[in-house]
C-alpha beads as a LAMMPS data file, in Angstrom:
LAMMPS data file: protein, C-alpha beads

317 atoms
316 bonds

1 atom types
1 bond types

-500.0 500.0 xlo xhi
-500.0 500.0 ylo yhi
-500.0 500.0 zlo zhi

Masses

1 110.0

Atoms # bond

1 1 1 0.000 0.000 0.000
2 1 1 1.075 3.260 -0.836
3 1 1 -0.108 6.334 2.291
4 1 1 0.355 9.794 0.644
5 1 1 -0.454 13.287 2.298
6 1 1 -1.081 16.446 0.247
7 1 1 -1.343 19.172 3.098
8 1 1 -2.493 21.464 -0.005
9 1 1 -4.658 19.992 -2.316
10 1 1 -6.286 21.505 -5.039
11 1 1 -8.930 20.805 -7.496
12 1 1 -6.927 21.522 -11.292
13 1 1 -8.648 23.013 -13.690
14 1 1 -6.971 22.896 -17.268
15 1 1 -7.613 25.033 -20.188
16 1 1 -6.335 23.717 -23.065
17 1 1 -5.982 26.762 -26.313
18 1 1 -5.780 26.302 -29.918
19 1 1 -2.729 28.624 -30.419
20 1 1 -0.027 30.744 -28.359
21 1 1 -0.650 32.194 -25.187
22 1 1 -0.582 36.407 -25.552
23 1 1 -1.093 38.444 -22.989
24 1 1 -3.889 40.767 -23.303
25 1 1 -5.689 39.119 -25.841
26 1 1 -8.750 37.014 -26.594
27 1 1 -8.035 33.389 -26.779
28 1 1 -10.137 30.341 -28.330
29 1 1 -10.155 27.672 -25.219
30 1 1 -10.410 23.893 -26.894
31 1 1 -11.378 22.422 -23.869
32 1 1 -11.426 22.463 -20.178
33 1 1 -11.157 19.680 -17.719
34 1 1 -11.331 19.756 -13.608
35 1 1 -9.896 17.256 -11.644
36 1 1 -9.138 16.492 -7.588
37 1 1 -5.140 16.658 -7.267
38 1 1 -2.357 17.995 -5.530
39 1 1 0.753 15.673 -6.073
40 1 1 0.208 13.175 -3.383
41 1 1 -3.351 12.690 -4.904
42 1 1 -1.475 11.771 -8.355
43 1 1 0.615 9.598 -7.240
44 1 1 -2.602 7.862 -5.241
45 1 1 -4.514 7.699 -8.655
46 1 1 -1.254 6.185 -10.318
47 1 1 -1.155 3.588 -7.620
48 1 1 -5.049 2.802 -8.209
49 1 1 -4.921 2.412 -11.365
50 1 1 -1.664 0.288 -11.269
51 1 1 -4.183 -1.724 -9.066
52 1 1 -1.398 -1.013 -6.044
53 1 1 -4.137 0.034 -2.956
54 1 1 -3.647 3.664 -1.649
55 1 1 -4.794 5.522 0.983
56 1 1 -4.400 9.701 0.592
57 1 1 -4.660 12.267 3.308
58 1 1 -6.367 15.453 2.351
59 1 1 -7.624 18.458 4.841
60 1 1 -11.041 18.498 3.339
61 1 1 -14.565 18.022 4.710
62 1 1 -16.035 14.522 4.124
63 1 1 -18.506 15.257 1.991
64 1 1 -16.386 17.318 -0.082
65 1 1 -16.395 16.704 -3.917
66 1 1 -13.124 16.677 -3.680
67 1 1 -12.936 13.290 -0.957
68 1 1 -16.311 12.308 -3.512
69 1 1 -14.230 12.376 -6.558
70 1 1 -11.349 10.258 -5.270
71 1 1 -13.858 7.891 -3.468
72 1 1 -15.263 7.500 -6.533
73 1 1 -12.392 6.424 -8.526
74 1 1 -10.806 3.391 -5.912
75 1 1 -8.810 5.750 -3.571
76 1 1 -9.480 5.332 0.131
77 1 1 -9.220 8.979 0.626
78 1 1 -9.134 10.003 4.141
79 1 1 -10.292 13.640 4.683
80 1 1 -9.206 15.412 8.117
81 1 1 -11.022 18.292 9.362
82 1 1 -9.228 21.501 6.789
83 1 1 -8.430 25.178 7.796
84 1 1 -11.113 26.214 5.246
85 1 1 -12.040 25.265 1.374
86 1 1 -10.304 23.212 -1.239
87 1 1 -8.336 25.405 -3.347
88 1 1 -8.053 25.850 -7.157
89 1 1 -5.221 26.059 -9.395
90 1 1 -5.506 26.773 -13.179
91 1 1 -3.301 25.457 -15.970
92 1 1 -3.350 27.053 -19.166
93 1 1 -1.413 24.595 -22.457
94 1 1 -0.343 25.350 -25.646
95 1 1 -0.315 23.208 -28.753
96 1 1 3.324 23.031 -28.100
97 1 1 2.921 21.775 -24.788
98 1 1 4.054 25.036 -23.085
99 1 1 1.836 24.439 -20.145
100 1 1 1.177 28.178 -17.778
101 1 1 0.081 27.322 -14.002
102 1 1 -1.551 29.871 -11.762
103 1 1 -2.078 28.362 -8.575
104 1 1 -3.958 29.865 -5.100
105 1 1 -2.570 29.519 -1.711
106 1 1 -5.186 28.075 0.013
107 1 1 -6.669 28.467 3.443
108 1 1 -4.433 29.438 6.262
109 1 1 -3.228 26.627 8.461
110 1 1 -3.011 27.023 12.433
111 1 1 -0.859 24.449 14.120
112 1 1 -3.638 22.043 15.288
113 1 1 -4.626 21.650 11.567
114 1 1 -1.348 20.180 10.445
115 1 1 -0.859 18.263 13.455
116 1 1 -4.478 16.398 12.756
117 1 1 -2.738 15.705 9.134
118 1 1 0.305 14.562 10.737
119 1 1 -1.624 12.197 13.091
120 1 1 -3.149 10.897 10.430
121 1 1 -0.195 9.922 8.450
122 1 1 2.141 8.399 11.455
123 1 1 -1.442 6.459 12.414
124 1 1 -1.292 4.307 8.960
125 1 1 2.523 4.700 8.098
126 1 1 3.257 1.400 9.588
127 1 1 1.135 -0.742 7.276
128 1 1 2.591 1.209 4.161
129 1 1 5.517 0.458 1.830
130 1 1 5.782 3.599 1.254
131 1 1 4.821 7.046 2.581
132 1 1 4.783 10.114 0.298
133 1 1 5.234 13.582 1.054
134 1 1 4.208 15.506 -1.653
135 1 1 3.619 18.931 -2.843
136 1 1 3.796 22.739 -1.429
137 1 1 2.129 23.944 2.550
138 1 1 -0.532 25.738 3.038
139 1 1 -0.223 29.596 4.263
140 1 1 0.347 29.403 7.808
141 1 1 2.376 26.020 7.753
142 1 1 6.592 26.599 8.669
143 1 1 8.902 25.421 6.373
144 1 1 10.181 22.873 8.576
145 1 1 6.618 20.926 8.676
146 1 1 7.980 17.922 6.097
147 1 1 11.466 17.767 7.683
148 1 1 9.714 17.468 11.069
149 1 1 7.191 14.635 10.455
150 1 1 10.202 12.912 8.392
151 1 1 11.516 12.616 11.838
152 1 1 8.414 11.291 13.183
153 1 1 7.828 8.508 10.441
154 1 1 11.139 7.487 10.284
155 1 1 10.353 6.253 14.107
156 1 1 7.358 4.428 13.346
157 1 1 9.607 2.447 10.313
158 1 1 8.578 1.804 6.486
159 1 1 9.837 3.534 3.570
160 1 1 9.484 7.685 3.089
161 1 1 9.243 10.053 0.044
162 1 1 9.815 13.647 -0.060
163 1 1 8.793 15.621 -3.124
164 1 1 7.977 19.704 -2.501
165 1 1 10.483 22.582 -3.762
166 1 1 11.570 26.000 -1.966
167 1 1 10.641 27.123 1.512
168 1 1 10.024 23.186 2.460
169 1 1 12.565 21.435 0.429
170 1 1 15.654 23.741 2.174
171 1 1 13.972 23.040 5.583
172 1 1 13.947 19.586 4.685
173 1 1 17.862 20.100 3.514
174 1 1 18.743 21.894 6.251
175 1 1 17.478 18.928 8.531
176 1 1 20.007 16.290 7.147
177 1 1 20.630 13.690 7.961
178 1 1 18.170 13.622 11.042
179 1 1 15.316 14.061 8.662
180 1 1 16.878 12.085 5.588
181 1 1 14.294 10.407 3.716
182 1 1 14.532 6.903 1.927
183 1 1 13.583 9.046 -1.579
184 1 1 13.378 12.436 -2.702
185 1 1 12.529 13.776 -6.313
186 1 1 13.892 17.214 -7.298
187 1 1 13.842 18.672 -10.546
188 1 1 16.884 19.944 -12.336
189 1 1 15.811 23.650 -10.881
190 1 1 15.096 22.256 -7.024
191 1 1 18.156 19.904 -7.627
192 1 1 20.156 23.886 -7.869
193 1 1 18.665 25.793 -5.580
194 1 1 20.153 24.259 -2.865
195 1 1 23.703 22.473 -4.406
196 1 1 24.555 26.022 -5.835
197 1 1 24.945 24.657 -9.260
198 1 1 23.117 25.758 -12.499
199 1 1 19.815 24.931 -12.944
200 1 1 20.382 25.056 -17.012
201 1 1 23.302 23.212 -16.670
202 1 1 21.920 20.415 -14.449
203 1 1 18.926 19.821 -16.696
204 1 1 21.254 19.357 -20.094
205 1 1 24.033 17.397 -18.349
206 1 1 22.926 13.880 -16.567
207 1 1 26.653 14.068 -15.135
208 1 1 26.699 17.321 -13.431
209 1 1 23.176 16.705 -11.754
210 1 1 24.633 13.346 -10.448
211 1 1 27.702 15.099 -8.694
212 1 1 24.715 17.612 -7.428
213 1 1 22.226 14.540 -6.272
214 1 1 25.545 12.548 -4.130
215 1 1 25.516 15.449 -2.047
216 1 1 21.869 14.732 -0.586
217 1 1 23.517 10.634 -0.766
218 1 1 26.198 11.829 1.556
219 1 1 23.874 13.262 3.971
220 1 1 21.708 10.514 4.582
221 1 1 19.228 10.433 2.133
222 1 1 18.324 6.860 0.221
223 1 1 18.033 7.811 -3.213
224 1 1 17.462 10.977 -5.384
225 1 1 15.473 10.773 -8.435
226 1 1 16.042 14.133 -10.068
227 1 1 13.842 14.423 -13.387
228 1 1 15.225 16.476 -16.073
229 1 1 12.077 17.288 -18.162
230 1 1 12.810 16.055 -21.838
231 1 1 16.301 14.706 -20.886
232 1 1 14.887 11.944 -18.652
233 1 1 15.939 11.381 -15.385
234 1 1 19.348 10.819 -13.096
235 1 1 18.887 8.215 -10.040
236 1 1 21.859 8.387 -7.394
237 1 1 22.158 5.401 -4.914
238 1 1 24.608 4.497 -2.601
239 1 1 25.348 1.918 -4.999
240 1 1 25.518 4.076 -8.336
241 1 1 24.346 6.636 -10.614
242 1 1 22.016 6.218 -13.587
243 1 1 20.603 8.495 -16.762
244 1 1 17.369 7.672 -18.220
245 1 1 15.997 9.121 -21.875
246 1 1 12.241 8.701 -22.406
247 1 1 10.757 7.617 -25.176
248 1 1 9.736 9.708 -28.578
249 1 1 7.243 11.647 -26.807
250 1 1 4.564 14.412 -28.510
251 1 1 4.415 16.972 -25.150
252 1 1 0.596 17.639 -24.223
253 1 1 0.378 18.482 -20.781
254 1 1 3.865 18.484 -18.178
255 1 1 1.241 18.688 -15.117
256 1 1 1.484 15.597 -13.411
257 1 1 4.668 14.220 -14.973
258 1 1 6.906 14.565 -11.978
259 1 1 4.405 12.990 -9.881
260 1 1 3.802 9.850 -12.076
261 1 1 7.844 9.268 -12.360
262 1 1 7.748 9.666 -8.467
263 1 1 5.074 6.650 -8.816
264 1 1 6.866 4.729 -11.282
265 1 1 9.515 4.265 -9.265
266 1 1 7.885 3.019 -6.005
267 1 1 6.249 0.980 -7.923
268 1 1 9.500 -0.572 -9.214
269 1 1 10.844 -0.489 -5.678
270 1 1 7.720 -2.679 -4.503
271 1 1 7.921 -5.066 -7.334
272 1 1 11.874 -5.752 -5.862
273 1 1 13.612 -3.999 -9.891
274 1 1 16.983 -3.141 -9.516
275 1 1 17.692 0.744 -9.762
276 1 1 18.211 1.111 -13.550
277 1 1 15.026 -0.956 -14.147
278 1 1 13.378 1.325 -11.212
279 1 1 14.348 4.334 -13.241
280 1 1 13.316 3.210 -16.521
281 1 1 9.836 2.616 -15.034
282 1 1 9.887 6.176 -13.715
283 1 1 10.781 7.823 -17.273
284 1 1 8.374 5.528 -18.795
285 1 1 5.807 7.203 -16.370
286 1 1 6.439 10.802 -16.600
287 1 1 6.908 10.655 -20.320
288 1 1 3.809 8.850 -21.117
289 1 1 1.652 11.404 -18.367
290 1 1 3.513 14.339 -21.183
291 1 1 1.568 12.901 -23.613
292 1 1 -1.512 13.035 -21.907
293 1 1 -3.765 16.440 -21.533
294 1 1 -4.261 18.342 -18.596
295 1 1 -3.398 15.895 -15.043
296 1 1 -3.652 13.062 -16.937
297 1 1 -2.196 9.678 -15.110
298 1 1 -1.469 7.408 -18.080
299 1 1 -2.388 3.717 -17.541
300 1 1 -0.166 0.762 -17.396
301 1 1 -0.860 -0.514 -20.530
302 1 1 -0.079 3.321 -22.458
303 1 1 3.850 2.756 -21.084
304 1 1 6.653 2.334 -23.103
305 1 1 9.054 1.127 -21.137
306 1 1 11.201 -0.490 -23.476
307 1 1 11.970 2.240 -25.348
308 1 1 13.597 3.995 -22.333
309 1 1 17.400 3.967 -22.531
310 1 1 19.379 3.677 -19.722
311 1 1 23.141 4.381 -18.600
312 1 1 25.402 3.760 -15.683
313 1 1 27.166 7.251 -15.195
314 1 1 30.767 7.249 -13.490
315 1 1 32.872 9.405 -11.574
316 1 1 29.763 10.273 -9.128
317 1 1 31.036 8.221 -5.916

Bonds

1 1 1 2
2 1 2 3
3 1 3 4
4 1 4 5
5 1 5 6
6 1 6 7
7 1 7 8
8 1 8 9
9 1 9 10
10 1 10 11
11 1 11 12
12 1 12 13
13 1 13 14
14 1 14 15
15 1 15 16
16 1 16 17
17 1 17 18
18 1 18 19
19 1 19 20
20 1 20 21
21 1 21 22
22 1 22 23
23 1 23 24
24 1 24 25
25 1 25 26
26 1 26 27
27 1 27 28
28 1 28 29
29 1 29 30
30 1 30 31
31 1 31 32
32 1 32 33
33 1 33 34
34 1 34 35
35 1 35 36
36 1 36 37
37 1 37 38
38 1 38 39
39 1 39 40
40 1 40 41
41 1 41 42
42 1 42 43
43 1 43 44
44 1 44 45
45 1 45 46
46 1 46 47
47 1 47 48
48 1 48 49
49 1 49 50
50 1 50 51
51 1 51 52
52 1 52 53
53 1 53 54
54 1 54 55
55 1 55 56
56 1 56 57
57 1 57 58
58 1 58 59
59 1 59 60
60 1 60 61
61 1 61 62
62 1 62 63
63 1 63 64
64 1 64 65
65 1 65 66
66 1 66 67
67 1 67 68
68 1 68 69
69 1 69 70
70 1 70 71
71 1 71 72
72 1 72 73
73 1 73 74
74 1 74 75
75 1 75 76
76 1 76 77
77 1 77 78
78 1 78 79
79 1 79 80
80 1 80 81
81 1 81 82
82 1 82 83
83 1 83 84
84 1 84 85
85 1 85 86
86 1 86 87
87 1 87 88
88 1 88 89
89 1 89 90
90 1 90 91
91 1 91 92
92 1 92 93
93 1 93 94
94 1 94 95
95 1 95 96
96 1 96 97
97 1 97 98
98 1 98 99
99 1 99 100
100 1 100 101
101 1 101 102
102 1 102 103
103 1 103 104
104 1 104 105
105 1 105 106
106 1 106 107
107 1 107 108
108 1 108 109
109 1 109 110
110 1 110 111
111 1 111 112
112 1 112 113
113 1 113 114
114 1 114 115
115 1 115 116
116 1 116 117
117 1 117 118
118 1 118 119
119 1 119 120
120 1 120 121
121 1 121 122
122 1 122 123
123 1 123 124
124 1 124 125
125 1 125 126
126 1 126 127
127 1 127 128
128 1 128 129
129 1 129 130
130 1 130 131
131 1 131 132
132 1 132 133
133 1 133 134
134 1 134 135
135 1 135 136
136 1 136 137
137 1 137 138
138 1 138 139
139 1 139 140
140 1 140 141
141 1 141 142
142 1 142 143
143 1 143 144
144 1 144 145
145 1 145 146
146 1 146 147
147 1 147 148
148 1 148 149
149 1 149 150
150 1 150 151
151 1 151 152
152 1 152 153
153 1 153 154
154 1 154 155
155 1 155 156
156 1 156 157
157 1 157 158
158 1 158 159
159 1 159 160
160 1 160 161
161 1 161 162
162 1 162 163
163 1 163 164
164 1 164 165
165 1 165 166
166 1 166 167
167 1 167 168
168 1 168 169
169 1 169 170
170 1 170 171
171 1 171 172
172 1 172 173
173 1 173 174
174 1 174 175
175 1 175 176
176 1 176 177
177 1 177 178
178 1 178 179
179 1 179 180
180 1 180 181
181 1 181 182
182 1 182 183
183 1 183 184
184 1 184 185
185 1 185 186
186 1 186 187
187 1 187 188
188 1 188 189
189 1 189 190
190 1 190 191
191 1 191 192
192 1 192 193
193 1 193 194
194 1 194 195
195 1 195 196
196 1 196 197
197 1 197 198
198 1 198 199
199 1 199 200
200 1 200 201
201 1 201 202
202 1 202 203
203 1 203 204
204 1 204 205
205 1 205 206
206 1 206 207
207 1 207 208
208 1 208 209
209 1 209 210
210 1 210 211
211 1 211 212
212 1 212 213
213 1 213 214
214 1 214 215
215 1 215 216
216 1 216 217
217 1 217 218
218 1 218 219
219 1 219 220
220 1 220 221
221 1 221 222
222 1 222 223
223 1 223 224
224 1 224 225
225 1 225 226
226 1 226 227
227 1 227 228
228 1 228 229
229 1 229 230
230 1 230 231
231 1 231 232
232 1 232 233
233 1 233 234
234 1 234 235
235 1 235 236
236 1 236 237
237 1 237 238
238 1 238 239
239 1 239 240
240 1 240 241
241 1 241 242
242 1 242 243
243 1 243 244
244 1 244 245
245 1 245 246
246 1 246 247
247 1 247 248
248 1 248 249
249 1 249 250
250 1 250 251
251 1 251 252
252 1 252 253
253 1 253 254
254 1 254 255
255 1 255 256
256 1 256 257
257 1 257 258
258 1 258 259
259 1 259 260
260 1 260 261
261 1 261 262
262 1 262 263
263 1 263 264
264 1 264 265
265 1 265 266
266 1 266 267
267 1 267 268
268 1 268 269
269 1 269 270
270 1 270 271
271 1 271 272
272 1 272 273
273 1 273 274
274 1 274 275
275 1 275 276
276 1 276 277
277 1 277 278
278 1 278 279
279 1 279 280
280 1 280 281
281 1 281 282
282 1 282 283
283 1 283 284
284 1 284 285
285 1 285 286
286 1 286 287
287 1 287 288
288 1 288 289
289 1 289 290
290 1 290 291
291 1 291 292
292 1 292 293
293 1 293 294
294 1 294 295
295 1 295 296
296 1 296 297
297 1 297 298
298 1 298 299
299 1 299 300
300 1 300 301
301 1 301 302
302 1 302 303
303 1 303 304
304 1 304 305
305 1 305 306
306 1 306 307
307 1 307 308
308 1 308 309
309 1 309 310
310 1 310 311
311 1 311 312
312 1 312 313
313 1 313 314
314 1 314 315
315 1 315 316
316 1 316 317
């Protein structure tokens, strides 16, 4: 089973044009799709439809339509009491798969709010394989909230994934090695903003973003899968480094993507792969969700796994 808390969920709403975004103007919309997510909520519906059970953690009332919506599809969603209403992001694509996000903040947290999320995390941890952290805090919540209740999970045992960017991801830096998780999941950006190297560079060379992802290794931390966007993906073990290109892939939609690799790769990790075959499933995750409009989780069966290459990397130990 795979537990997975989204302290800020959101329902997405994606409008899709027919031509280039210009500011100012008056745009034809193609379509427009709404959807319950949040990245922990992703990863749940990967799991679900991977047929891999999954319980997710949302603040949210229980007769939400947000809790209905994920009922309704096979997750056992388990709503705590929020700080107020389930906010909305918006996500504007291109043709070319340029892909604009303007996202809300969401309801102010107080502390007893994110400890009743907390509780109900460490109170399930114990029968997961693995535990995901995922996305941004709501207003109100310190930075340190993911690095703290790393600390707390790692004490009730099972596996733990980090994935969330600025404020929360240098807490959760900061905090190493006491709050070192088994996984976390930069991207080439993230992967910079707290190694000092350059975000360009990292994304365009596998090599340099290993030497950047050993640093997190040598603090504690399990294993860093750092995605790359169209270059793939670099996974750093204790064991080795590894680059990953994805398949041929027609870019739709990148919401999502980073949350379905995260998936594809516990889901290698429960099905015992070794790490290049781990991160070949992730790439074959996150490219296939590119291809797909708005949030999109692609199915097992739209995968192309075999058309991922993969390479050992040296000189990262």
């Amino acid at each position: 089973m795979i537990l997975t808390l989204t302290p800020n969920p959101s329902f997405d709403r994606t409008v899709a044009l027919d031509g280039h975004l210009d500011r100012g103007q008056v745009h034809r919309v193609v379509s427009v799709t709404s959807q319950a997510g949040g990245k922990g909520v992703n990863i749940s519906r990967a799991a679900v439809s991977a047929d891999i059970p999954s319980i997710a953690v949302v603040p949210a009332l229980k007769d939400d339509p947000f809790v209905l919506e994920l009922l309704g599809v096979g997750i056992d969603c388990r709503p705590v009491r929020p700080a107020g209403n389930v906010r909305v992001n918006l996500t504007i694509t291109e043709p070319d798969g340029t892909t604009t996000k303007l996202n809300s903040p969401g309801a102010e947290v107080a502390t007893e709010d994110l400890e009743r999320m907390a509780e109900a995390v460490l109170a399930r941890a114990s029968v997961a394989a693995w535990t995901v952290l995922a996305g941004s805090l709501p207003a109100g919540a310190p930075p340190g909230f993911y690095a703290d209740l790393v600390r707390r999970l790692r004490a009730v045992g099972g596996h733990v994934a980090v994935d969330t960017s600025d404020g929360p991801l240098q807490a959760l830096v900061e905090a190493l090695p006491a709050a070192a998780p088994d996984l976390m999941k930069p991207n080439g950006e993230e992967l910079a903003s707290f190694t000092g190297g350059d975000a360009e560079k990292l994304e365009a060379d596998p090599a340099a973003t290993a030497v950047a992802a050993r640093q997190l290794i040598e603090r504690g931390v399990g294993a860093v899968l750092a995605t790359l966007g169209g270059n793939g993906a670099v996974l750093v073990t204790a064991e080795g480094a590894w680059h990953a290109t994805p398949p041929p892939t027609t870019v739709v939609s990148t919401v999502g993507a980073g949350d379905s690799s995260l998936f594809g790769y516990l889901l290698g990790d429960m099905r015992g792969l070794p790490a290049p075959e781990r991160l070949a499933l992730a790439v074959a995750y996150g490219s296939a969700a590119a291809g797909l409009p708005g949030t999109t989780i692609p199915q097992p069966s739209q995968l192309r796994t075999e058309l991922v290459g993969v390479t050992a990397l040296g000189g990262t130990a």
